[in-house]
N, C-alpha and C positions, 0 to 999 in steps of 0.2 A: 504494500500500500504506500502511495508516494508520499504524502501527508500524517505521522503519524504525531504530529508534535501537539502539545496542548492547546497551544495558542489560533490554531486553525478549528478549534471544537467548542472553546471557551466562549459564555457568554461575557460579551463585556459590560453590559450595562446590568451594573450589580445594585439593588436595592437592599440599601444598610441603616443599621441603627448607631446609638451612640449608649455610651454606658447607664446613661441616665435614661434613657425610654423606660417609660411604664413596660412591666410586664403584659399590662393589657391592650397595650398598641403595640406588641411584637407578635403578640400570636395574632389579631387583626390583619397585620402585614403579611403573614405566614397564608394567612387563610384564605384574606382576599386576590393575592398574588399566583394562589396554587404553589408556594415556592415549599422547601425542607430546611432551609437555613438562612439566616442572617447574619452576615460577619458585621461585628463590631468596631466601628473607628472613634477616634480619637486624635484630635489633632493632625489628621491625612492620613494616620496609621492606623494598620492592623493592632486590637488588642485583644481580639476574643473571638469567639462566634457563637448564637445561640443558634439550636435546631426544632423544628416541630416535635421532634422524641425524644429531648429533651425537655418541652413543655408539657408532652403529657405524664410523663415520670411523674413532675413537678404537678401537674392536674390531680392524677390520682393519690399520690403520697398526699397530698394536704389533706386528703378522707381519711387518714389514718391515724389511728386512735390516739400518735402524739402528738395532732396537731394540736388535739381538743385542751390540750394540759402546753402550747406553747406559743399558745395567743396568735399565731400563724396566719398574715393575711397576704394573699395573692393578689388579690386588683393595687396593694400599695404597693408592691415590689417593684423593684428596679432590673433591667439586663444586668447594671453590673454582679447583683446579688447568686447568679445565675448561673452567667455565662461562662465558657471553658477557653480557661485565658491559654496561651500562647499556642494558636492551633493549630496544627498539620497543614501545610500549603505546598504548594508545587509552584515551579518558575514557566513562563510560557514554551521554554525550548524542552521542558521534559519532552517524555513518550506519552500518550495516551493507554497506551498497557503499563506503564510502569504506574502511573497515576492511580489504573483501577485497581492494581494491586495495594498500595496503600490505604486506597479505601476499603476495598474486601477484607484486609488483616486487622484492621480498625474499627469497624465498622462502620464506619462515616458515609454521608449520604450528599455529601460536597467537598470540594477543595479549593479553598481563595487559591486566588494564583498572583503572587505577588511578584515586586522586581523593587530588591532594595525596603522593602520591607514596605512597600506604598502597593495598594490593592489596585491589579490590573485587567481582573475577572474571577468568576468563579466557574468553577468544571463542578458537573452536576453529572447523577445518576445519567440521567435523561442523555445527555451530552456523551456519555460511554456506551450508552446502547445507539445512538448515528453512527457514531464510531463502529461500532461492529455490524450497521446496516447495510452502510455504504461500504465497505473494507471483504464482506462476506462474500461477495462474486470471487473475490480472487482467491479465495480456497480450492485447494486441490480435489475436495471432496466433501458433499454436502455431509453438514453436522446436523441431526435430527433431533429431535424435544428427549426422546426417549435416552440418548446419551448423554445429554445436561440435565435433566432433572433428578427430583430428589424423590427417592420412593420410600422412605420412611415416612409417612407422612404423619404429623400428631393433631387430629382432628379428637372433635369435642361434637356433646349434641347440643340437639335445638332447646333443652332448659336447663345447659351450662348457666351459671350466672356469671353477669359479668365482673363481679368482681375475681369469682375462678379463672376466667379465661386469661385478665390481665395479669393475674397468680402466675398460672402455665404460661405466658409468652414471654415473663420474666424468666422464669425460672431452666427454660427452655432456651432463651433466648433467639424467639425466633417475633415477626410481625403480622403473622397472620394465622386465622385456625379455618378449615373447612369444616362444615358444620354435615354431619353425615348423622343417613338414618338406612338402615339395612346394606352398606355401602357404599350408598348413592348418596353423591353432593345435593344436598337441600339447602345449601347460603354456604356465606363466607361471611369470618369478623377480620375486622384488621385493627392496626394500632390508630389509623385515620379513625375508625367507625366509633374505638371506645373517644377517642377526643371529640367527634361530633356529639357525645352526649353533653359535653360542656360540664362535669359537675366541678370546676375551679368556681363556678358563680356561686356553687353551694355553699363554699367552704366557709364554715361562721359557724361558731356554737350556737345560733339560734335555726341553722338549719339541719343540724347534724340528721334529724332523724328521715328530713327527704334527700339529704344525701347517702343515706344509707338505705334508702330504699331505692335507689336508683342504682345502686353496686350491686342492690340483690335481686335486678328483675332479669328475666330470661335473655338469652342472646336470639332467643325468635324473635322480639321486640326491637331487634337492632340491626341484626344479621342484613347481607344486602342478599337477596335471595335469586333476584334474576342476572346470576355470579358468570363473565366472562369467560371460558374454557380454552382448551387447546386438546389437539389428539398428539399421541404418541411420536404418529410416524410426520409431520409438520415439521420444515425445516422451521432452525433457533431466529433465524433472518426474519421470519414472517410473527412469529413471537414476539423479538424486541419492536415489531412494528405496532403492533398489538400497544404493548406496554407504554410505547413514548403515545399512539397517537389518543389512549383511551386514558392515559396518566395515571397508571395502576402497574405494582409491582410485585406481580404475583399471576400467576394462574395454575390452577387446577388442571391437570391432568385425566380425560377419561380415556376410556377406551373403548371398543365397538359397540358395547353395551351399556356405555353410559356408566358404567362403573370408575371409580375413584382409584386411578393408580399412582398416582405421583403427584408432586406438585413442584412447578418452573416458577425461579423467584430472579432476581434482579441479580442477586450472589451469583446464581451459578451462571449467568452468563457473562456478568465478569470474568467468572473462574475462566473459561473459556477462549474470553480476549485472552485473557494472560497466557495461557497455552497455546494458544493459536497465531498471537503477533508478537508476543514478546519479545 
């Protein structure tokens, strides 16, 4: 691939906070932009960056039992209370596999890309899967869904509660659960879907007990149920197209019967770049 350098992928026009933003004008930012991160400046520089899963962490932990005992408010908070100072970045001449590798071993679901310590874009998920759209013609040999995805799959039913689910994706460390019933996908939850319940508005000793009914209702009540798929035998190309043009990171795997065999996440086809172009 002739182009393999960051700075030909990266967007440049980066929307940023400052240390002092409200907590509740970054996730607005987050939300209304469709974006996963915010790098923090100060003074023209890079000092931090918050992420959307980093604020739903912060969402949910304030429902927990020590918030009630540490006066704990979320609409006062600031980014800098927050955010994860000195972050992982990449310069524009890297590689776009060497990028997605930092990301995949970290987890991260962006990278400033700085020059001199001054913010000159950020490289995002989305920006690693063009990368592998446009780059996949020139493989030797088509890669198919079935040899990227992941077939352990750890799905939950439809009257998990939510507070279980975000339990198991902590614990698991993974972003999504397929919601099965006899084998068959009946919905999907993800870490988007528990953040669209909002319960940071809840968080206040005067509301503890409908926040706590909202941790404990079913993930039927949540789940997105008319859930995007993929087959097997589906080249990964047609998949990361899926993924950037529907802006979902993840799909479910079936197979001729509509049965639940795997499921294709945004990791494994970084994994992939990195094997493939590194």
């Amino acid at each position: 691939m002739e182009n393999r350098l960051v700075k030909a992928w990266m967007s440049s026009k980066v929307i940023t906070v400052t240390p002092d933003t409200t907590l509740k004008d970054a996730r607005s930012l987050i939300s209304e932009n469709k974006i996963r991160a915010l790098p923090v400046m100060k003074d023209n520089k890079l000092v931090g960056i918050i992420t959307k899963r980093g604020l739903l962490r912060l969402d949910l932990s304030v429902l927990g039992i020590e918030t009630w005992n540490s006066n704990a408010d979320f609409e006062d908070g600031k980014v800098r209370d927050v955010m994860t100072l000195k972050p992982l970045t990449v310069t524009p001449d890297s590689t776009v596999p060497k990028a997605a590798r930092v990301m995949l071993e970290n987890k991260i679901t962006a990278l400033p890309v700085v020059v001199k310590g001054s913010l000159v874009g950020i490289l995002t998920n989305s920006d690693v899967l063009r990368f592998l759209i446009t780059g996949y013609p020139e493989l030797s040999k088509p890669v198919l869904v079935q040899n990227c995805m992941t077939d352990e799959v750890v799905t939950v039913g439809r009257y998990t509660s939510l507070l279980e689910a975000h339990s198991l994706m902590g614990t698991k460390r993974i972003r999504s659960l397929p919601v099965v019933e006899n084998d068959h996908l009946v919905g999907l939850v993800t870490r988007t879907d528990l953040m669209s319940s909002d319960p940071s508005r809840l968080a206040s000793r005067n509301n503890q007990e409908l926040s706590l009914k909202i941790l404990t209702q079913d993930l039927e009540k949540l789940m997105t149920k008319d859930v995007m798929t993929i087959g097997q035998n589906i080249e990964v190309n047609e998949a990361a197209r899926i993924m950037v043009k529907q802006k979902i990171h993840v799909l479910p795997v079936l197979d001729e019967k509509k049965k639940l065999i795997g499921i294709l996440t945004e990791s494994d086809l970084f994994l992939m770049v990195i094997q493939k172009f590194y």
